[in-house]
C-alpha positions as CSV (number, residue, x, y, z in Angstrom):
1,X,75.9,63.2,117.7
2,X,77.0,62.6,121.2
3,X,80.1,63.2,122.4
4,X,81.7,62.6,126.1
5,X,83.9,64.3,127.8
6,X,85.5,62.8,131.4
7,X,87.7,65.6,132.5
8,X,85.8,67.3,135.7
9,X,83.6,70.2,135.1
10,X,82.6,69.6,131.4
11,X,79.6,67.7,130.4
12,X,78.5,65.1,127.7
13,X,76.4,66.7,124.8
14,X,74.3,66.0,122.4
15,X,73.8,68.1,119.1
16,X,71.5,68.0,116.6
17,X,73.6,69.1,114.2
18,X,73.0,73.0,113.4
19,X,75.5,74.7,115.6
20,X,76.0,75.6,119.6
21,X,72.2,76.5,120.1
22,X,71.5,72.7,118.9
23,X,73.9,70.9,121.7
24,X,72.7,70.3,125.0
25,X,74.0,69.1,128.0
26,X,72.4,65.6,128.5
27,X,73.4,64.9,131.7
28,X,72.1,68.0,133.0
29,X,68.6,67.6,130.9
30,X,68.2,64.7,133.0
31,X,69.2,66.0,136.3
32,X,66.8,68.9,135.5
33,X,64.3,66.6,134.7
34,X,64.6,64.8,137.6
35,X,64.2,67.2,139.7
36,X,61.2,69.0,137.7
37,X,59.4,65.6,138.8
38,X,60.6,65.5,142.1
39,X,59.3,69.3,142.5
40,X,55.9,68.3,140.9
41,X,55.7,65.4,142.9
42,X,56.3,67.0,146.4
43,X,54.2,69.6,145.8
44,X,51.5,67.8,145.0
45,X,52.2,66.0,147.8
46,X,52.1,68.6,149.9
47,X,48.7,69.8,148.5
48,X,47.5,66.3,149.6
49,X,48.8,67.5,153.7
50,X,46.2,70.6,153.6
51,X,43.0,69.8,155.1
52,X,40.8,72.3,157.4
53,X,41.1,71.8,161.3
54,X,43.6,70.8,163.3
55,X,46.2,71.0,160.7
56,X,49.3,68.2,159.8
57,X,52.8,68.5,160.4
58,X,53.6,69.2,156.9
59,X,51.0,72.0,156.7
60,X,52.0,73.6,160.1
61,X,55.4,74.0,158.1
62,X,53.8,75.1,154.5
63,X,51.5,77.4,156.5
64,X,54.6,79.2,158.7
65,X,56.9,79.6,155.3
66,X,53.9,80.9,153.4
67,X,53.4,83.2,156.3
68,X,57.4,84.5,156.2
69,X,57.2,85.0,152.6
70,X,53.9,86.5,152.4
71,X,55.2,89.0,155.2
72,X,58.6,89.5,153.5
73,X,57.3,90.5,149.8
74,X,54.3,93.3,152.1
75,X,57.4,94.2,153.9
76,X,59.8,94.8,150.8
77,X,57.7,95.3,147.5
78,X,54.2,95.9,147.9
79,X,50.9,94.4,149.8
80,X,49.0,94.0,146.4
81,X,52.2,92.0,145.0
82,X,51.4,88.8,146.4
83,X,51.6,87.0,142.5
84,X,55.3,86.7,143.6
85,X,54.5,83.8,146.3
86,X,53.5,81.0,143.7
87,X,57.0,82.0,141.6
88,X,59.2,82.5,145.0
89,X,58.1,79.0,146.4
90,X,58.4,77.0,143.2
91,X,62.0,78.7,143.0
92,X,62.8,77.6,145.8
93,X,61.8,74.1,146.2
94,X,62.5,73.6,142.6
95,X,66.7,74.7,143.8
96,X,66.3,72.7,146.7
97,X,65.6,69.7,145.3
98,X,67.8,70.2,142.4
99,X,70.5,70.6,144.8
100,X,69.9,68.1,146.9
101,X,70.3,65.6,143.9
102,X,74.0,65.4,145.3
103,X,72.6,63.3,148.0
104,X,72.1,60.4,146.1
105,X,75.5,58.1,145.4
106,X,76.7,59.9,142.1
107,X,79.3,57.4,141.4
108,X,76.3,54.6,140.8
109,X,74.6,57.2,138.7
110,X,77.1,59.0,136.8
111,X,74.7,60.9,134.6
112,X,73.2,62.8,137.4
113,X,74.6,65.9,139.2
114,X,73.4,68.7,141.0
115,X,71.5,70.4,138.3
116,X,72.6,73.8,139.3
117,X,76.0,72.8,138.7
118,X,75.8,73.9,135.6
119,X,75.3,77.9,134.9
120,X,73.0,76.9,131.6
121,X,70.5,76.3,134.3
122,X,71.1,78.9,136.6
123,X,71.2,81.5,134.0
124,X,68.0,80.8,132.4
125,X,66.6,80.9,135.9
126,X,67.8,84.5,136.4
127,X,67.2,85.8,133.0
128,X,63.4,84.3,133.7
129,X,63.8,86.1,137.2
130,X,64.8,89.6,135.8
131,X,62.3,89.6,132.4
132,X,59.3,89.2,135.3
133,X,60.9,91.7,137.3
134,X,61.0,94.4,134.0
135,X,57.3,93.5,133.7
136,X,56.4,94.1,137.0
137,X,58.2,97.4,136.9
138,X,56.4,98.7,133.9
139,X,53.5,97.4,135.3
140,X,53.2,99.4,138.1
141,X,55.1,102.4,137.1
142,X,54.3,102.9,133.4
143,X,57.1,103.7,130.9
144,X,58.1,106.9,132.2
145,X,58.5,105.9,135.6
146,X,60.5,102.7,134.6
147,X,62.9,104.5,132.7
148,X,62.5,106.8,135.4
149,X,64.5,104.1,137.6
150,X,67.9,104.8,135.1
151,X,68.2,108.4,136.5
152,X,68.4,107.3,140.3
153,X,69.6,108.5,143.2
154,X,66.7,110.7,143.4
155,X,67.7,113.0,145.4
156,X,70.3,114.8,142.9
157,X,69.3,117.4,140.6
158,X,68.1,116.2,136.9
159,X,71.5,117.2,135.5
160,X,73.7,115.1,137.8
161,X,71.4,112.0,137.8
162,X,71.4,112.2,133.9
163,X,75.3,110.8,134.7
164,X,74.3,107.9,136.5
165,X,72.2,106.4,133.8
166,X,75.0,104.1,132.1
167,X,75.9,102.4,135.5
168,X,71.7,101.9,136.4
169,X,71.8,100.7,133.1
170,X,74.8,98.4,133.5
171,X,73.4,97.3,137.0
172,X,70.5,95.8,135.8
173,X,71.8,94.0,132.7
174,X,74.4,92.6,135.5
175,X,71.7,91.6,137.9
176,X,71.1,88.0,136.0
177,X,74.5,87.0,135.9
178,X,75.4,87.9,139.3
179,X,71.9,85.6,140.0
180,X,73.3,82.5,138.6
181,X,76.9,82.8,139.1
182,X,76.0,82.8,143.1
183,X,74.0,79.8,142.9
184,X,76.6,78.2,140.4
185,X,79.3,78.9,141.9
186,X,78.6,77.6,145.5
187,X,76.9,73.9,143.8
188,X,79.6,73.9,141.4
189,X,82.4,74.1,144.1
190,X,80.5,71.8,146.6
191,X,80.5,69.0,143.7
192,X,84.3,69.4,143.5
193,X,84.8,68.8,146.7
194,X,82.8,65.5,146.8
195,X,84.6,64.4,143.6
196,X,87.7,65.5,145.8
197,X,86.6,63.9,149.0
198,X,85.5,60.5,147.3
199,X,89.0,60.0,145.7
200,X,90.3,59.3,148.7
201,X,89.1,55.8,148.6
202,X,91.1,55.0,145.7
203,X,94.4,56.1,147.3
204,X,96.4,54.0,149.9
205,X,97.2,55.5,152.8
206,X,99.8,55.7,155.2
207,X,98.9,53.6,158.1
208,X,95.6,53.1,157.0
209,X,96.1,51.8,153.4
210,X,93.7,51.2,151.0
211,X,90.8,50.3,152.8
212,X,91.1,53.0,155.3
213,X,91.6,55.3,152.9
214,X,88.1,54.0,151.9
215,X,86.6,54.5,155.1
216,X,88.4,57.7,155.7
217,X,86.8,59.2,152.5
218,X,83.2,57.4,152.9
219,X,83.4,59.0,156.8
220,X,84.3,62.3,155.4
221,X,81.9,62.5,152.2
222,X,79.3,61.9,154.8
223,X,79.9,64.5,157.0
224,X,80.5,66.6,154.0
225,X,77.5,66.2,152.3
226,X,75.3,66.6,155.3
227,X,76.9,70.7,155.8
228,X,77.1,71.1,152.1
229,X,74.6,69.9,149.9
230,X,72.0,69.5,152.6
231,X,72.9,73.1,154.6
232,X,73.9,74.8,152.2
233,X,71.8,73.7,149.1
234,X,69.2,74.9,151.5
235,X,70.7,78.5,152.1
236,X,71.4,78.8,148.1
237,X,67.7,78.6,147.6
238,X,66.7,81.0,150.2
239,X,68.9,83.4,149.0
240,X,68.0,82.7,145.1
241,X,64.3,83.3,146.8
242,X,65.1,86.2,148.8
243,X,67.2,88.0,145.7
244,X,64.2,87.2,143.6
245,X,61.9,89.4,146.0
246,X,64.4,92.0,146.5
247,X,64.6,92.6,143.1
248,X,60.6,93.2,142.9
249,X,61.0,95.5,145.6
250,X,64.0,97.4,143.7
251,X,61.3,97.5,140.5
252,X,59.1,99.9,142.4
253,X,62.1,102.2,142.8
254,X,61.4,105.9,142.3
255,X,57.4,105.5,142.9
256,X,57.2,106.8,146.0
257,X,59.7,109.1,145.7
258,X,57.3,110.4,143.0
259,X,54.3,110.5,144.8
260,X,56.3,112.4,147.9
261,X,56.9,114.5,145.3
262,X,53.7,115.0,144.0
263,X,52.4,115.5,147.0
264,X,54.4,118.1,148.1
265,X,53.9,120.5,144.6
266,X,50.0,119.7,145.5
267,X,50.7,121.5,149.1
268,X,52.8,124.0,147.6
269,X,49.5,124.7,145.1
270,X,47.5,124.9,147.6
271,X,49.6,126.8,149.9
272,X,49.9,129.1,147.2
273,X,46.1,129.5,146.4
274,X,45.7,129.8,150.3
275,X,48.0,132.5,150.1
276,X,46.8,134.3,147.7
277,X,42.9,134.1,148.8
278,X,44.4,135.8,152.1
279,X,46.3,138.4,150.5
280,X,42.6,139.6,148.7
């Protein structure tokens, strides 16, 4: 069954009949899918741009983001962590594209939005997010040290930091939503004020009338579109991007506070032993 709604913010569905986990969002399917191709497309695109020697416009620019993000994730999570680049970039250019969908003349293709405007999609991206970031941190830490990670700050006695665990706890299973609702909440707004912005042409206004009212609103959804969805649909991704690494680095938490402290009951040992070889 599909059912249509035309009251802003809600979307046109499409169930299969066996409850809320069998209706979709159509319209948002397609954006998604759109820009899924888009992604593939440019990327293979770029791949096309990389050549050895003197090196193309489009890889000068690959090669000095690759660079940034390569030094950012030594920098905040580890230098043998470099997995996180291939995931980081598609993120990125994946929520760039997505967002810049609102480029295109919505009102001629009214199934289409900014797929991030809806927080299905930027949810499933940050639950994804967060699950690889709970692997990573087993990975390299082991079970003890990951739940380890619930007893911070480290510097407290055992007893005290036993106190903390229900708000670690509660900031991690926050960290997903706090993800998406960022990214959803600045496309989500942007697209009301276009819808906003593009109603002006329907109204007649003073002095102006009708068909400056028209211009008026095509003038302004210009200008508007060029700060938000191209500026900051760009910023949005970085940020997604840059959260995604930060949270890698937050993963490691605790392991070198454990190897300081390992290292320092190994002195002690040894200082002892010294010690004690003197004393006989």
């Amino acid at each position: 069954m599909i059912q249509a709604d035309s009251s802003f913010g809600t979307h046109p569905t499409i169930s299969l009949g066996c409850g809320p986990l069998c209706t979709f969002n159509y319209d948002s399917l397609i954006s998604s899918a759109l820009a899924i191709v888009v992604t593939i497309g440019i990327a293979f695109w770029i791949r096309g741009q990389l050549r050895e020697g003197e090196p193309t416009r489009v890889q000068a620019i690959f090669e000095w983001g690759y660079d940034l993000l390569r030094g950012l994730i030594k920098e905040n999570v580890s230098e043998d962590a470099l997995f996180i680049i291939p995931m980081a970039m598609t993120l990125f250019l994946y929520i760039l594209i997505a967002n810049w969908i609102e480029i295109l003349p919505l009102g001629l293709f009214p199934i289409l939005h900014g797929a991030n405007a809806d927080l299905n999609q930027t949810l499933a991206m940050g639950l994804i997010v967060i699950a690889v970031v709970q692997w990573y941190s087993v990975r390299v830490q082991g079970w003890a040290g990951y739940l380890r990670r619930f007893t911070k700050p480290f510097e407290l006695p055992l007893p005290a930091r036993i106190a903390y665990i229900p708000l670690n706890v509660l900031e991690e299973l926050v960290k997903p939503i706090t993800l998406s609702l960022r990214l959803f909440g600045n496309i989500f707004a942007g697209g009301v004020m276009i819808a906003l912005i593009a109603s002006l042409g329907t109204l007649a206004l003073p002095l102006v009338g009708t068909v400056g009212g028209t211009v008026i609103g095509f003038i302004l959804l210009a200008v508007w579109k060029a700060f938000d969805v191209i500026f900051i649909g760009f910023i949005q991704a970085f940020i997604f991007m840059l959260l995604t690494v930060i949270y890698f680095g937050m993963a490691r938490e605790g392991l070198e506070h454990e190897h300081s402290s390992t290292t320092q009951e190994r002195a002690g040992k040894m200082l002892t032993t010294i010690q004690e070889g003197v004393h006989d």
